[in-house]
C-alpha positions as CSV (number, residue, x, y, z in Angstrom):
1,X,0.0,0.0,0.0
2,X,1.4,3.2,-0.8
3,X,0.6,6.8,1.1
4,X,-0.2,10.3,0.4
5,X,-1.3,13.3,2.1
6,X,-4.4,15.6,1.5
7,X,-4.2,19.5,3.0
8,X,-7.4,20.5,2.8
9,X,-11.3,18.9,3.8
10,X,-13.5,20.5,1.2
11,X,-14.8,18.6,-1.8
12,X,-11.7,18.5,-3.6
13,X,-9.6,17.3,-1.0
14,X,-12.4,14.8,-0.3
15,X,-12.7,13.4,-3.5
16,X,-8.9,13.4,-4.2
17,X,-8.6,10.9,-0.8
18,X,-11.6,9.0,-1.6
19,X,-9.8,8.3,-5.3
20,X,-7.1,7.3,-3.9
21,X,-8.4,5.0,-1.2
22,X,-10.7,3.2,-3.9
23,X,-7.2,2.5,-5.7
24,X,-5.5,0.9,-2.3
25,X,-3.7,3.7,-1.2
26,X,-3.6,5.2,2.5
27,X,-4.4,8.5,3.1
28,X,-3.9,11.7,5.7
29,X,-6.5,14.1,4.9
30,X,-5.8,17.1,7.5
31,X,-8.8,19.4,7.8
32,X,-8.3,22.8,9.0
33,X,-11.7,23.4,10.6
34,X,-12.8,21.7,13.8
35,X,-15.6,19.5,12.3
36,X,-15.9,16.2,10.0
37,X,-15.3,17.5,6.0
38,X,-19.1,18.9,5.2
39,X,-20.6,20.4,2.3
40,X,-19.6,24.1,3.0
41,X,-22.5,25.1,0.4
42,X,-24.6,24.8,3.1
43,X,-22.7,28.0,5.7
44,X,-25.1,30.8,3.6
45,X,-28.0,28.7,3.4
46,X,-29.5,25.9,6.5
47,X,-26.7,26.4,8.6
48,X,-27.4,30.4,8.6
49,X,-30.7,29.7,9.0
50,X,-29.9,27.2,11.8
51,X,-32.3,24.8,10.3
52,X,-29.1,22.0,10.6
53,X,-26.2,21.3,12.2
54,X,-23.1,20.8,10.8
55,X,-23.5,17.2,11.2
56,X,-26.5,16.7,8.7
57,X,-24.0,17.8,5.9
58,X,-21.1,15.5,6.1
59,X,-19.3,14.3,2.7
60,X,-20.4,10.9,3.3
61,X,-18.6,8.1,5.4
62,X,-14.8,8.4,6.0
63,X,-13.5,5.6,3.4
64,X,-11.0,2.9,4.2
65,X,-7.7,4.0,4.4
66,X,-8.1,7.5,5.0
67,X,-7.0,9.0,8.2
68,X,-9.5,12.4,8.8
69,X,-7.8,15.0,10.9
70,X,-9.4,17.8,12.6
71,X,-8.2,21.2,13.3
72,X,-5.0,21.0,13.1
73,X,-2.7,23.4,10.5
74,X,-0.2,22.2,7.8
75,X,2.8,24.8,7.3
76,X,6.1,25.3,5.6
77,X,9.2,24.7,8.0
78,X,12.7,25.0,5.8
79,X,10.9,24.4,2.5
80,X,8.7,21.3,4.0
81,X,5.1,20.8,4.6
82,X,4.7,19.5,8.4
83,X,2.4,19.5,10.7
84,X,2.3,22.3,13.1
85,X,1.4,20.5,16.4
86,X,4.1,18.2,16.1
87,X,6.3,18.9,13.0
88,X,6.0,15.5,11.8
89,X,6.7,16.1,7.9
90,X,4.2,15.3,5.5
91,X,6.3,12.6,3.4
92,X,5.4,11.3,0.0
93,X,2.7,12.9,-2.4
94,X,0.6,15.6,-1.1
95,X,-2.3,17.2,-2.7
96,X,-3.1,20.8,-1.7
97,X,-6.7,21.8,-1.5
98,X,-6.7,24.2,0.5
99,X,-9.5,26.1,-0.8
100,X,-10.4,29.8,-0.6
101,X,-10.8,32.7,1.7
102,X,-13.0,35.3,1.9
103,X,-12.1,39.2,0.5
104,X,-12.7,42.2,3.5
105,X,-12.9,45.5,3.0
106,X,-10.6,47.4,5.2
107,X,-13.5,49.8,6.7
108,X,-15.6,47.6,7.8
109,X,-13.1,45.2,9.8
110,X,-15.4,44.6,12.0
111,X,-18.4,43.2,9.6
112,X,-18.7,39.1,9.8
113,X,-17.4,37.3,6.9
114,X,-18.9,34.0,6.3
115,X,-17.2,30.7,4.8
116,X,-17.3,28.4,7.5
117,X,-20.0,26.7,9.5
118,X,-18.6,28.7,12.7
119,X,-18.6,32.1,10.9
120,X,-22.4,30.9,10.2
121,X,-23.2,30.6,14.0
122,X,-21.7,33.5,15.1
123,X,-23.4,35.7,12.7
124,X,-26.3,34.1,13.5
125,X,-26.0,35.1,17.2
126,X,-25.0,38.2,16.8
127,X,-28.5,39.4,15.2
128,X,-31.0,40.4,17.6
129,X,-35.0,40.9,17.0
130,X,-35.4,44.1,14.9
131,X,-31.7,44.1,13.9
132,X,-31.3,44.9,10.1
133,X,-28.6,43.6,8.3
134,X,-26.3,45.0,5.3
135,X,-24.8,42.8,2.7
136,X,-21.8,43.8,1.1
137,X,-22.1,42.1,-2.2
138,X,-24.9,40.7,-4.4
139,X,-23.2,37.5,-6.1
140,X,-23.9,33.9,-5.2
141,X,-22.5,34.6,-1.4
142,X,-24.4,37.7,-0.5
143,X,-27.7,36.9,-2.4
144,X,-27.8,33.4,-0.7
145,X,-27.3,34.9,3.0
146,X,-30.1,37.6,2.2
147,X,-32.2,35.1,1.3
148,X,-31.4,33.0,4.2
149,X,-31.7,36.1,6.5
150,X,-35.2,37.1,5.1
151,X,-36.3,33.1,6.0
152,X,-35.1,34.0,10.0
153,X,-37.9,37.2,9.9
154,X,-34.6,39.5,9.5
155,X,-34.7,43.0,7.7
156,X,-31.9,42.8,4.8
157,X,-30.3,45.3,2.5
158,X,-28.1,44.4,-0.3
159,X,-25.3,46.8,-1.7
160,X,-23.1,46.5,-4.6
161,X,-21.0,48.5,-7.0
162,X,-22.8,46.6,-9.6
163,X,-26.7,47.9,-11.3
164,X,-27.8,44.1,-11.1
165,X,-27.3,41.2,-8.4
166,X,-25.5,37.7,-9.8
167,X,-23.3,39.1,-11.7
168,X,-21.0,36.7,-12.4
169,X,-23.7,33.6,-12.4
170,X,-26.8,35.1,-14.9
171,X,-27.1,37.2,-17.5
172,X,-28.6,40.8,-16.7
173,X,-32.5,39.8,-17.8
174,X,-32.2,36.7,-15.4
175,X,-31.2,38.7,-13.0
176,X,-33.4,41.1,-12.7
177,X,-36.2,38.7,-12.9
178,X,-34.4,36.8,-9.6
179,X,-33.9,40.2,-8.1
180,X,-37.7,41.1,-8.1
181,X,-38.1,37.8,-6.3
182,X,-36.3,38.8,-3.3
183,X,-38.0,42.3,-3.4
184,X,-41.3,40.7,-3.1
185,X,-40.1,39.2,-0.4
186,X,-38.8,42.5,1.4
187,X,-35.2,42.4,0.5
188,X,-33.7,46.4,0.2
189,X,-31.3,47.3,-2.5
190,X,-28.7,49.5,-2.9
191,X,-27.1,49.0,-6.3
192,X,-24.6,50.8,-8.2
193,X,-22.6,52.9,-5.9
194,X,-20.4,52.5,-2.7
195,X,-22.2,50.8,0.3
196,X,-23.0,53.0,2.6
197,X,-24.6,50.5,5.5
198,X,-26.3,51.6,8.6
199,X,-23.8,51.6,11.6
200,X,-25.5,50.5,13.7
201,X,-26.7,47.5,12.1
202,X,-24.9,44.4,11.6
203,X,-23.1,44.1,8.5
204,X,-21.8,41.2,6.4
205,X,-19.5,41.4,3.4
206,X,-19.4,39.4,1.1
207,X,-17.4,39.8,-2.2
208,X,-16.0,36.9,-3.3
209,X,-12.9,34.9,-2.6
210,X,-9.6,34.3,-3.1
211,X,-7.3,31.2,-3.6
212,X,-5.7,30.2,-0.6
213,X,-2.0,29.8,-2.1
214,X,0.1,30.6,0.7
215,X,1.5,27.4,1.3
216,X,2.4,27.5,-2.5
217,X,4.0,30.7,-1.9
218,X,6.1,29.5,1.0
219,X,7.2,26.1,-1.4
220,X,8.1,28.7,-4.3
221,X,5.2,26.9,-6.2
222,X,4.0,28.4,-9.4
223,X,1.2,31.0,-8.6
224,X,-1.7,32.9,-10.8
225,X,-4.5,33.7,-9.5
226,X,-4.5,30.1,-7.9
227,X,-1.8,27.5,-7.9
228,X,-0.9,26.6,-11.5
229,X,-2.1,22.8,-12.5
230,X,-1.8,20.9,-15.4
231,X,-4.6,18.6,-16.5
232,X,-3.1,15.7,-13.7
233,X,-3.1,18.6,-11.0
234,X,0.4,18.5,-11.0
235,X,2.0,21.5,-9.8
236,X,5.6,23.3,-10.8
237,X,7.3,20.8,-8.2
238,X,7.4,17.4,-8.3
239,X,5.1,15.9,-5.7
240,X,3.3,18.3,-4.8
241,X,-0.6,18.3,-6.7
242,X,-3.6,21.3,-6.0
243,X,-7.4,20.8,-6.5
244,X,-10.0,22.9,-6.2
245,X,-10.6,26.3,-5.4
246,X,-6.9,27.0,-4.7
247,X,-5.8,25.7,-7.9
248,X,-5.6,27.3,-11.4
249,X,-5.5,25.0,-14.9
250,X,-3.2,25.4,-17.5
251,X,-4.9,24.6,-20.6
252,X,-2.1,25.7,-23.6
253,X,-1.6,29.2,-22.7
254,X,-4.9,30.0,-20.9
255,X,-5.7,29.7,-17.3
256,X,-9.0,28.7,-16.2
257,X,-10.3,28.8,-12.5
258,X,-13.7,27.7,-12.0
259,X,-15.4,27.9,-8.0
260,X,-18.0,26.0,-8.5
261,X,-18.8,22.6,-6.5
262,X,-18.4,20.2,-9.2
263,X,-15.7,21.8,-10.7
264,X,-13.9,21.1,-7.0
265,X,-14.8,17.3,-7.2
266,X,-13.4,17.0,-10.7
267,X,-10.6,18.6,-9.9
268,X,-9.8,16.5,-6.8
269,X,-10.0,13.4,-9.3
270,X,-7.9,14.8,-11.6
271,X,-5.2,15.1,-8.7
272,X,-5.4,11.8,-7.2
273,X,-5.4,11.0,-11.0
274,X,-1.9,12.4,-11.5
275,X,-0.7,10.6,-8.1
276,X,-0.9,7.6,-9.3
277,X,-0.2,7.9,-13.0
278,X,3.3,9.3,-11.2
279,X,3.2,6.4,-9.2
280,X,3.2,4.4,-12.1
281,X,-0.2,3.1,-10.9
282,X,-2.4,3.8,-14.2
283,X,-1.9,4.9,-17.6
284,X,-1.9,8.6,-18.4
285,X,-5.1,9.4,-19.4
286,X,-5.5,13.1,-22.7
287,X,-5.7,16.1,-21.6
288,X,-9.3,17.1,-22.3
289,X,-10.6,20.4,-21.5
290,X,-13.0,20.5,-18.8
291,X,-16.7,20.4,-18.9
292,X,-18.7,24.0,-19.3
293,X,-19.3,25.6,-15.5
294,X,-22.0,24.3,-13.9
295,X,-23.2,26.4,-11.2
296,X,-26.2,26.6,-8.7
297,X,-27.2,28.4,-5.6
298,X,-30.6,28.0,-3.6
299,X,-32.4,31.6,-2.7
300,X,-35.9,32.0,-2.0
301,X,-37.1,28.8,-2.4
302,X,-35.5,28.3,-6.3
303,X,-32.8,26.7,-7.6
304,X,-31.2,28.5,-10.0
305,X,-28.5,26.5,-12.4
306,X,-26.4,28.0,-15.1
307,X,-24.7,25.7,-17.4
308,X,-21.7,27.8,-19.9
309,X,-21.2,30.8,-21.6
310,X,-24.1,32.6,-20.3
311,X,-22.9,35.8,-18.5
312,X,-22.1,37.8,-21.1
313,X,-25.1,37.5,-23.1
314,X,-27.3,40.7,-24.0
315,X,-30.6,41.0,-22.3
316,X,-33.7,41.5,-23.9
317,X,-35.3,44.8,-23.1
318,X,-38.7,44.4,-21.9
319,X,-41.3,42.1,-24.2
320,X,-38.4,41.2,-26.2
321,X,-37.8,37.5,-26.7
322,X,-34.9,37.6,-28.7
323,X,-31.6,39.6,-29.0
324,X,-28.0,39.2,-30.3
325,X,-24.6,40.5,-28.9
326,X,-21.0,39.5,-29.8
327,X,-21.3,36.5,-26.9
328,X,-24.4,35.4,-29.1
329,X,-28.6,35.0,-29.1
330,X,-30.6,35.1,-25.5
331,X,-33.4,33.9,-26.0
332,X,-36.1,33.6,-22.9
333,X,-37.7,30.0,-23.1
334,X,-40.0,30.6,-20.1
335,X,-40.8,33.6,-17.9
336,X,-43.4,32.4,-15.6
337,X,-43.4,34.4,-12.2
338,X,-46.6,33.1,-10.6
339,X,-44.7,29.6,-11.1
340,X,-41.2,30.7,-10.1
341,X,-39.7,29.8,-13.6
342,X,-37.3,31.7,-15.9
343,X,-35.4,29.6,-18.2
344,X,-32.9,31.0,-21.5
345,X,-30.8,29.7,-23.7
346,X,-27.7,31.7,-25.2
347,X,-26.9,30.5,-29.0
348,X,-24.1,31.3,-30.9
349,X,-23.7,29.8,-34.5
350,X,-26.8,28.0,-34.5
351,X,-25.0,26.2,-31.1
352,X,-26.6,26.7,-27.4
353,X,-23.5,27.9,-25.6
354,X,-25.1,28.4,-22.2
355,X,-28.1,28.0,-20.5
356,X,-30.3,29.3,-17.6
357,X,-32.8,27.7,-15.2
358,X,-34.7,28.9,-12.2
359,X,-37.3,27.0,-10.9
360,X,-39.1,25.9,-7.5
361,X,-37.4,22.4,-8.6
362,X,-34.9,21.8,-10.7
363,X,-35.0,19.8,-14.3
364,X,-32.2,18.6,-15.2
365,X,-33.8,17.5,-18.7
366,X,-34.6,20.6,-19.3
367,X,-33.0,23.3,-21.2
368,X,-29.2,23.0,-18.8
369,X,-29.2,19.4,-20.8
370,X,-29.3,21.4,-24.2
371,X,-26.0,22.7,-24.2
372,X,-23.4,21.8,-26.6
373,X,-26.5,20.9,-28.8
374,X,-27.8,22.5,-31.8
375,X,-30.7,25.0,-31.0
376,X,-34.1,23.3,-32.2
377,X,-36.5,26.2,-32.0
């Protein structure tokens, strides 16, 4: 049986030591946090809400072979990874997937941020009845803890720089149809300018993340904007593989980093796939690029999926079906309030490129399963 270490408990780490164990291998998978590896998509939606505990979203049963541990920290001593509580070094392989952390803004240092289930509680118990609460941000992050917030009988504003929430998931005429949904439900918006929140209410920010690459830093690893990977998550040094949200891929001379949840799996397969093609376990498998960004979120009771190119499609002004930019055709399939369902489709060269759905449930035949077909009208 042959070893390797994991630095990091989210899904990519997860599923890099799960690959590994199914091929025989041992595993260390250190976890940073206090708790058993969970689904961290939950932190801005049940576990805000306190509707579960941290407990009901494990990854699944530890498999055999792997070795979970808790909060402890990995760091770089004299150009080694070890472990800080003992400085035992982490020999062998070792996959890095150490994940993201949250960007602040330097004048509100005291607003929560929120990535893990403990952020979660203690912005939970920080609000008391009649508190309002400020969001800085109005991507995936903010929208889902506004959302989440509203659920708990909160008042909630959202502010962003941006004129429209999601605007790195939808395209603008999705987004505007999600963002009367959460005004009909009482969320505040302040779009378009610098936040200016209420001091004395409690504030969250929430504007996205950034790779966590310092231990790639410290090992003089290959860094931009995440830790640069080739298709077998190798890294610049020998040995040493990242997955996930920490990571980067080289694909020829682009860079692509997605942050998405099955983006991190795949990732951690492609990692544990590279340990033991090194070992000399399997064969090498093509490079292939990776599938089109699938990404979801929950908010007010929808699931809204996106599925491609879809972001920077032109919106259709108002009674307008179709349109066409540079990026290609929107064109609104369904636009059904009453029923909570919007789905569009973006085409380009007769091709759908990228597609929309939000719905009380989602359909995964429905038009998400279109893309990379030809558009049938």
């Amino acid at each position: 049986m042959t070893h390797a270490h994991v630095v990091g408990g989210g899904p990519a780490g997860w599923a890099a030591a799960r690959q590994l164990a199914r091929a025989g291998w041992s595993v260390d998978l250190h976890a940073g946090e206090p708790h058993h590896p969970y689904n961290r998509v939950e932190v801005s939606k049940s576990l805000l809400a306190g509707t579960a505990e941290v407990a009901d979203h494990g990854l699944g049963a530890v498999p055999d072979g792997v070795t979970v541990h808790v909060g402890g920290r990995i760091v770089v001593k004299r150009g080694k990874l070890v472990r800080d509580s003992d400085g035992a070094e982490l020999t062998g392989p070792v996959v890095l997937a150490t994940g993201a952390v949250p960007r602040s803004i330097a004048s509100l240092d005291d607003a929560h941020l929120l990535r893990t289930a403990d952020d979660a509680v203690r912005l939970r118990e920080s609000i008391r009845d009649g508190d309002r609460v400020e969001v800085i941000g109005a991507g995936v992050l903010g929208m889902e803890t506004a959302s989440s917030l509203i659920d708990a009988g909160h008042r909630v504003r959202v502010h962003d720089l941006a004129p429209e929430i999601m605007g790195r998931m939808l395209p603008v005429d999705a987004a505007r149809w999600l963002r009367g949904v959460h005004e009909r439900r009482g969320v505040e918006f302040a779009l378009g300018g610098a936040a200016e929140p209420d001091g004395d209410a409690v504030a969250v920010v929430a504007i996205g993340v950034r790779p966590d690459t310092e231990l790639a830093e410290q090992l003089g690893l290959d860094v931009d904007d995440g830790i640069v990977v080739d298709h077998l998550g190798r890294t610049s040094r020998t040995g040493l593989y990242a997955a996930g949200d920490c990571s980067t891929l080289r694909i020829g001379e682009r860079r692509r980093r997605d942050e998405d949840l099955a983006s991190a799996r795949a990732s951690g397969v492609r990692a544990a796939t590279g340990v033991l093609v090194d070992a000399g376990d399997v064969d090498a498998p093509d490079p292939i690029d990776p599938a089109p960004p699938r990404r979801w979120s929950v908010q007010a009771g929808l699931r809204i999926t996106t599925v491609g190119d879809v972001v920077d499609a032109v919106a259709p002004g108002a009674g307008v079906q179709r349109e066409t930019g540079d990026h290609g055709q929107l064109i609104v399939v369904a636009d059904d309030v009453d029923a909570g369902t919007y789905e569009a489709v973006v085409v380009r060269d007769g091709i759908v490129v990228g597609a929309a759905s939000v719905a009380k449930r989602p359909n995964p035949r429905g038009v998400v399963a279109q893309v990379g077909r030809p558009w049938q009208e």
